[in-house]
LUMSE-785897 format. One line per 10 residues: their letters; for each residue x, y, z of C-alpha. Coordinates in Angstrom, 2 decimals, always signed. Layout:
N
A) X,Y,Z  ... $
This chain:
386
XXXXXXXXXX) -7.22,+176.17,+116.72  -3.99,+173.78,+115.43  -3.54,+170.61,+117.06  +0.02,+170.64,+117.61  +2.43,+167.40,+118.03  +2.24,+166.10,+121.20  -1.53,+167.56,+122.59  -3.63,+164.52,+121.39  -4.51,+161.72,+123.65  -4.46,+158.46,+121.64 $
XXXXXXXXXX) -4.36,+155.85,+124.21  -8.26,+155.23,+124.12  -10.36,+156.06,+121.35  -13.84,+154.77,+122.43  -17.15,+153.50,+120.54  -20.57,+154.93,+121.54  -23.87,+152.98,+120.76  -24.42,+152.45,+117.02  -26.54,+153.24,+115.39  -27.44,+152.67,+111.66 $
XXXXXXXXXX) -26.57,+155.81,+110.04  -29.15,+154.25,+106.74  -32.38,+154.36,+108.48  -35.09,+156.62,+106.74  -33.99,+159.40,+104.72  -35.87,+162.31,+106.02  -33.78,+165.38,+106.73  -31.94,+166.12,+109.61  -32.38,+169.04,+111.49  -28.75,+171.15,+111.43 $
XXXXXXXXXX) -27.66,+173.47,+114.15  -27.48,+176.98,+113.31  -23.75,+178.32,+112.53  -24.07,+181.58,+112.47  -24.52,+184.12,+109.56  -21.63,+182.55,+107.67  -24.57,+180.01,+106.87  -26.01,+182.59,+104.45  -23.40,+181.84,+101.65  -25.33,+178.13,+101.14 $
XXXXXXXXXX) -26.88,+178.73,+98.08  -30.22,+176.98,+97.19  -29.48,+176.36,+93.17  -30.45,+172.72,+92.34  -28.10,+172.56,+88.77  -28.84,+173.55,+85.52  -31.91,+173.95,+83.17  -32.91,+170.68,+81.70  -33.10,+168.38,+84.65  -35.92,+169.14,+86.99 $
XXXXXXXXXX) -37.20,+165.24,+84.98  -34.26,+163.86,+87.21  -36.19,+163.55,+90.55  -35.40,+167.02,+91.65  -38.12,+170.26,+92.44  -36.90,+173.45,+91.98  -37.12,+173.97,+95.90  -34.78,+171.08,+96.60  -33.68,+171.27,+100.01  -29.72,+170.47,+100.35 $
XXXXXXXXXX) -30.20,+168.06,+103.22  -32.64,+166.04,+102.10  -31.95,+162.60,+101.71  -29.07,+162.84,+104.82  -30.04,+160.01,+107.47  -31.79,+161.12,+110.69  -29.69,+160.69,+113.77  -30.08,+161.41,+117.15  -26.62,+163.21,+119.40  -26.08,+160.64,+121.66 $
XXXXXXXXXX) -26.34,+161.32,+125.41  -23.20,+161.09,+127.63  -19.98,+163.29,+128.10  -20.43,+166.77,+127.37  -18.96,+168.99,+124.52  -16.57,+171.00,+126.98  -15.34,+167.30,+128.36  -13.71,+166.80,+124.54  -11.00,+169.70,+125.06  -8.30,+169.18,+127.76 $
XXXXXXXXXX) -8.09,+172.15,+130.00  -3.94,+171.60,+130.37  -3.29,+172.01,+126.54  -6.61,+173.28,+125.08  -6.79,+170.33,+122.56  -9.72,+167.47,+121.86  -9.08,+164.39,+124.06  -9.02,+161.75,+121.73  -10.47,+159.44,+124.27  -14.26,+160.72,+123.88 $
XXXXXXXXXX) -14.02,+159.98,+119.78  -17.04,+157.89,+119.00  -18.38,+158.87,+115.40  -16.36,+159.85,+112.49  -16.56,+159.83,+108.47  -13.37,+159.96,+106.49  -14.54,+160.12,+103.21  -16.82,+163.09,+103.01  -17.75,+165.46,+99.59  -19.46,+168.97,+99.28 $
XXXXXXXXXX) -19.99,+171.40,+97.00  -16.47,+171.99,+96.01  -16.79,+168.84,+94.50  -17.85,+168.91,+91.17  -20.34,+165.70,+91.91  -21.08,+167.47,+95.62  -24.22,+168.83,+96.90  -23.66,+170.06,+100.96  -21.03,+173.04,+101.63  -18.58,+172.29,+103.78 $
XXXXXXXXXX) -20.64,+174.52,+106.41  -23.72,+172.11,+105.99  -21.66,+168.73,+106.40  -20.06,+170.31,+109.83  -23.59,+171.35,+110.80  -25.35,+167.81,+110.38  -22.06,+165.98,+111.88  -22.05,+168.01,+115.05  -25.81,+167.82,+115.21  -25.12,+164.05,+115.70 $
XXXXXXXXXX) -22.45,+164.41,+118.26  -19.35,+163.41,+115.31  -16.12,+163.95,+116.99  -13.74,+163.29,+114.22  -14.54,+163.82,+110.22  -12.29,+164.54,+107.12  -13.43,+166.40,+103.72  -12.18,+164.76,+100.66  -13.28,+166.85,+97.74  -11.98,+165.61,+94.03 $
XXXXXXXXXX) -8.84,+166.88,+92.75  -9.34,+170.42,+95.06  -8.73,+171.89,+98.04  -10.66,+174.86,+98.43  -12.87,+173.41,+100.74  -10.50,+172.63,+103.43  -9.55,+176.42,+103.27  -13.37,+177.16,+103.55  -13.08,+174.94,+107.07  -10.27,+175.88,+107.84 $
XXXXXXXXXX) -11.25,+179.82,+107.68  -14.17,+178.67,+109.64  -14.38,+180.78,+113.35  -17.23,+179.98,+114.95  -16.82,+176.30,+116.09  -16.30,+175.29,+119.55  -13.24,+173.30,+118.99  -14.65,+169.92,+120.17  -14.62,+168.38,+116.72  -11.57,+167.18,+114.97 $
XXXXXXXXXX) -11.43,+167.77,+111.55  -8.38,+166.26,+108.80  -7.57,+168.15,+105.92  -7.40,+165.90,+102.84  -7.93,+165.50,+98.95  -9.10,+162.44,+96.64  -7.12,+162.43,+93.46  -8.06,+161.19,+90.41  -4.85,+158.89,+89.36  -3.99,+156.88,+86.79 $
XXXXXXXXXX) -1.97,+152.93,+87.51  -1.03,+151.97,+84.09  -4.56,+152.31,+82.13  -6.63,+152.02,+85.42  -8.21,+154.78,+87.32  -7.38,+155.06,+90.77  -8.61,+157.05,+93.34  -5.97,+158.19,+96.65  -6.31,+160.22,+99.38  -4.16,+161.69,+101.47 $
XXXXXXXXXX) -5.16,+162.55,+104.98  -2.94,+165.47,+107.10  -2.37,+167.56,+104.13  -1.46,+171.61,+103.82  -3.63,+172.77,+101.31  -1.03,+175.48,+100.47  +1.75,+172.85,+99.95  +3.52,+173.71,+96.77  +4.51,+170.21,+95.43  +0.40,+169.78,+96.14 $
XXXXXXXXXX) -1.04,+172.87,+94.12  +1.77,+171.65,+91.18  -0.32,+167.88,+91.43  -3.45,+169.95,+91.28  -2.95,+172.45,+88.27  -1.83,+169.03,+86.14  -5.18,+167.24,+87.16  -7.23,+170.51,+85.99  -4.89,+171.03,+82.71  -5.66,+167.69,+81.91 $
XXXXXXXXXX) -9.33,+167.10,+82.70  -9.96,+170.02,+80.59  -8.14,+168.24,+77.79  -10.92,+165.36,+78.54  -13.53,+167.23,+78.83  -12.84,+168.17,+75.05  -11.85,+164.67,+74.08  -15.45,+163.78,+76.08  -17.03,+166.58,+74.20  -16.20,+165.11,+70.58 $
XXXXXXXXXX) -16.83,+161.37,+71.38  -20.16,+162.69,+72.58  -20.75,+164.40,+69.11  -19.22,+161.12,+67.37  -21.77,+158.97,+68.47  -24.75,+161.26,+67.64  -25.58,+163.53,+70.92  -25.43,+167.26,+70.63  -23.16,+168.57,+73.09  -21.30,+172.17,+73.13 $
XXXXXXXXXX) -17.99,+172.26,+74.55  -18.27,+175.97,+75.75  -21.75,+174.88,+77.40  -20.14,+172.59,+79.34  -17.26,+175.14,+80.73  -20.18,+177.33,+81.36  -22.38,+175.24,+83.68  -18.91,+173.36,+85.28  -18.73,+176.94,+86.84  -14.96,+177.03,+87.48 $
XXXXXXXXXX) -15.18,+173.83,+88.70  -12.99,+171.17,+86.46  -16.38,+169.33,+84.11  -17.25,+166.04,+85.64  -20.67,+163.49,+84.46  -22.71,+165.22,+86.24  -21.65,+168.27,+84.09  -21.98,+166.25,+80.90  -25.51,+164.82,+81.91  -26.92,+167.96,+82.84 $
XXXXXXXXXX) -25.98,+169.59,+80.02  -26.69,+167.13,+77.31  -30.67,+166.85,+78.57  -30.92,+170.38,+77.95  -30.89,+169.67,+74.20  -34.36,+168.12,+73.05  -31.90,+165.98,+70.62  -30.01,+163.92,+73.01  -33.56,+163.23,+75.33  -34.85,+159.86,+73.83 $
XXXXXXXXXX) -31.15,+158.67,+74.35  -31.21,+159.85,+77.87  -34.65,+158.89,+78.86  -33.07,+155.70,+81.08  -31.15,+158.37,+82.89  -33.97,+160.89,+83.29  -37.09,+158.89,+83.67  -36.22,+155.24,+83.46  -34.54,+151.97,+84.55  -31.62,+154.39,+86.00 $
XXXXXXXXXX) -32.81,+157.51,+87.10  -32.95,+156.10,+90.56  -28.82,+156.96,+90.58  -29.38,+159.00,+87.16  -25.67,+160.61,+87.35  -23.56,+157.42,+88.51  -25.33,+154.85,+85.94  -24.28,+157.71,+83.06  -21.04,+157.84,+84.22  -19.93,+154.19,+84.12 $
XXXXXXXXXX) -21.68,+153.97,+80.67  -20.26,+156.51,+79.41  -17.53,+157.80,+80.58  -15.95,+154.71,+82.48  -13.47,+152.52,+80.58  -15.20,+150.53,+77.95  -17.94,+153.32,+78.16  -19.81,+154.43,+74.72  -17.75,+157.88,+74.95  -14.55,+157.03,+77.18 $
XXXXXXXXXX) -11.64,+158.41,+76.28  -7.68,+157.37,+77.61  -6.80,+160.52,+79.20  -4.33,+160.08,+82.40  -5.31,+162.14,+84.68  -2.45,+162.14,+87.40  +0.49,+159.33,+87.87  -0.33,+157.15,+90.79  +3.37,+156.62,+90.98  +4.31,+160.06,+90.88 $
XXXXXXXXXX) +1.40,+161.18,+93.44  +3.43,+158.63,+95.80  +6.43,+160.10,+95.66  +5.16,+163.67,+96.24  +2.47,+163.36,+98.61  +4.05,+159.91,+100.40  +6.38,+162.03,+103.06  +3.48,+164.86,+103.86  +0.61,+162.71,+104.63  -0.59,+159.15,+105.16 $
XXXXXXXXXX) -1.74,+158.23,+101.57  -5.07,+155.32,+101.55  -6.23,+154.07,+98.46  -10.04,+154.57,+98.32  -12.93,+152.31,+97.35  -10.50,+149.27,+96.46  -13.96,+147.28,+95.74  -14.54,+149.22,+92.51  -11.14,+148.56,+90.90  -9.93,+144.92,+89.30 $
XXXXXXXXXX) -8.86,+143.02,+92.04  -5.73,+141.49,+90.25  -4.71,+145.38,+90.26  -4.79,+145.52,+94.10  -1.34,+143.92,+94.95  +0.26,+146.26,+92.70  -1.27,+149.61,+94.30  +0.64,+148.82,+97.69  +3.50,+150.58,+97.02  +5.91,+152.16,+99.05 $
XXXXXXXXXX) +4.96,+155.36,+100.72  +0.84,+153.64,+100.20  -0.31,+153.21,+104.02  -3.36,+152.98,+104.50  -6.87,+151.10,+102.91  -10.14,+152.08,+103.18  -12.14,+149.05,+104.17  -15.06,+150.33,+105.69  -17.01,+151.83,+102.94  -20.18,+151.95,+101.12 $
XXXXXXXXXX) -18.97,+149.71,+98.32  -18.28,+147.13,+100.13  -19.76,+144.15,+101.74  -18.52,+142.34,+104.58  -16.99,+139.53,+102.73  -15.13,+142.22,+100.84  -14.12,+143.81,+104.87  -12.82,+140.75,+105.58  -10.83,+140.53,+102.51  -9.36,+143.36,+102.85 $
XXXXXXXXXX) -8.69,+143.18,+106.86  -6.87,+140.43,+106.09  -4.68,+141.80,+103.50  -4.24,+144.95,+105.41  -2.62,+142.74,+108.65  -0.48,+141.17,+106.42  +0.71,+144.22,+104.21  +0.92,+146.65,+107.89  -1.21,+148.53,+106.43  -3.91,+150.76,+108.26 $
XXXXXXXXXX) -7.52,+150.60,+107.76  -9.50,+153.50,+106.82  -13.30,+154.15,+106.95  -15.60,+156.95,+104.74  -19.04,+156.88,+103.29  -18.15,+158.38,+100.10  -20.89,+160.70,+101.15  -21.82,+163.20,+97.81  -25.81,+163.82,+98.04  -28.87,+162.19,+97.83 $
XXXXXXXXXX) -29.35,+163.29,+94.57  -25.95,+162.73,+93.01  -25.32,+159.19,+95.44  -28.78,+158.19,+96.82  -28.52,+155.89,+99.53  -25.19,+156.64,+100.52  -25.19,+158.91,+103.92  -23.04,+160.92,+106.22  -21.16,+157.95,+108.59  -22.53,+155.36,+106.51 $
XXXXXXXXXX) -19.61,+153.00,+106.51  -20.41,+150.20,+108.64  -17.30,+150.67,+110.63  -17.72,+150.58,+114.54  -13.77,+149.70,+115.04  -12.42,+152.45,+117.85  -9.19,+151.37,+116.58  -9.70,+152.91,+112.52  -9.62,+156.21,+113.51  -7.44,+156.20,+116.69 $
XXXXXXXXXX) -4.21,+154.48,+114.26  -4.63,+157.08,+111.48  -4.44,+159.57,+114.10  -1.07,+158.24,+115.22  +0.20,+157.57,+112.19  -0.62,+161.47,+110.94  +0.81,+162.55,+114.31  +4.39,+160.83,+113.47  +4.26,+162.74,+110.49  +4.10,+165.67,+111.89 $
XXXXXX) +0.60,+165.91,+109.87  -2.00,+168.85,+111.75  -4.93,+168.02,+112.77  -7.61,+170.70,+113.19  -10.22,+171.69,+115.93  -13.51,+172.80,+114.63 $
């Protein structure tokens, strides 16, 4: 069901109890779908890596917070019976910044994320898989809800400010917006060219690494770290190099410690391929969605000012990244830029992120979601019922 202009109610937007979306890690119980639920599959990865803390019967939700649904107003109370849409006023938990399996760093399908959210009583949530879309169709193509969650279509792309990597999201997209799929077949053309580019450095520096390998176990998904790692421990060569990854000093976060020595700038096999123009992305995207700049934590903070742009509304404060000196940085520059504030976890996996969890961003602010809600809805951006 669409959320048409005019059918949300955005004059309160309230808070339930916290709670702290971090404690234990045990796995939390979903509620069954239907038998659309049968296309999760149960793969772990590829050969090579059951030494990164993974059995071969890995359970997809383990590692994803326990929370109990909070007790109060009922499902059926979230959907006006004048207009059939979610009244806004009953919005409590949400996550902006969500991955899955579309992803090529995710581990949940977007089917398992809406099961643990509405298993905890989330009212609002957006999926914000890298440089695709495919699984906002999957939700989007999804039936059997009961309409009482809102859901925002959106995308993180991989940009490129000057030499700095940049990652933006915009919320309220179409995913079959032409000037969007355009953005989307340059990202792939040119991650391919990096995977290459990735693929001799590699080789340069004394790993053995096959380029057609690494196509091969991306499976049709554009080749990320998590590719490269996985397949470079399935050669026997490249293991004593790896061994920090696998069974050491950084196997605790085996995927994100590769990447950033690696693959990040000043990395032992980074390579200066520009992904997408930041610039451009602005001028394409800045008219059909609210664009947010994610993460601003991990970037050089004398690059911040210059992201801020026209057509650049929005800042994700509330994330995992950050601590709360950082939030009140960036509260502060957000009041004085008009800028709305944003909130996501980042959410990817236990396995790929560990520690980082569905609604993990520290945000209890009523006002986050209700403002980007406006904001989408005097765009003319839809907003979906789940």
């Amino acid at each position: 069901m669409r959320s048409g202009k005019g059918c949300l109610d955005l004059r309160t937007i309230h808070q339930s109890e916290s709670h702290n979306p971090k404690e234990g890690v045990a796995p939390c119980e979903a509620k069954p779908l239907s038998k659309r639920r049968e296309r999760v599959s149960s793969r772990t990865g590829c050969p090579g890596l059951r030494t990164i803390h993974q059995s071969e019967s890995h359970n997809p939700m383990e590692g994803v917070a326990p929370c109990e649904a909070k007790e109060g107003l009922s499902r059926r109370e979230r959907v006006s019976s004048r207009t059939g849409c979610p009244d806004l006023r009953t919005i409590h938990q949400f996550d902006l910044h969500i991955h899955t399996s579309h992803s090529s760093d995710g581990v949940l399908s977007p089917l398992d994320v809406y099961a643990v959210l509405r298993s905890r009583d989330y009212s609002l949530f957006s999926i914000t898989d890298h440089n695709t879309v495919s699984s906002v169709r999957e939700m989007l193509s999804f039936r059997d809800g009961d309409g009482s969650t809102l859901f925002i279509p959106a995308v993180e792309l991989s940009t490129y400010h000057d030499d700095t990597e940049i990652h933006l999201i915009p919320y309220g997209i179409d995913p079959d917006d032409g000037d969007l799929a355009a953005l989307l077949d340059e990202f792939a053309a040119n991650r391919l060219n990096q995977a290459r580019l990735r693929t001799d450095k590699l080789r340069s520096i004394g790993m053995k690494v096959d380029f057609d390998r690494v196509i091969e176990a991306a499976a049709g998904k554009t080749p990320s770290g998590v590719t490269f790692l996985r397949v470079l421990a399935e050669y026997e060569e490249n293991l004593p190099e790896l061994e920090p990854y696998l069974s050491g000093a950084k196997s605790g976060s085996p995927y994100t410690n590769f990447y950033f020595d690696y693959f990040f700038k000043g990395g032992r096999a980074y390579v200066d391929v520009s992904l997408l123009d930041y610039r451009k992305c602005v001028a394409v995207l800045s008219d059909k969605s609210v664009l947010s700049v994610a993460h601003p934590g991990l970037y050089p903070q004398g690059k911040i000012m210059e992201l801020f742009i026209d057509g650049v509304e929005g800042i994700e404060i509330y994330s995992t990244y950050h601590n709360a000196q950082q939030r009140a940085e960036y509260l502060r520059f957000a009041k004085e830029k008009n800028l709305i504030a944003t909130a996501g976890s980042d959410f990817h996996g236990e396995r790929i992120k560990p520690g980082i969890h569905l609604g993990g961003h520290g945000c209890e602010d009523a006002s986050v979601p209700a403002r980007l809600l406006e904001k989408l809805s005097e765009k003319n951006c839809t907003v979906y019922s789940i």
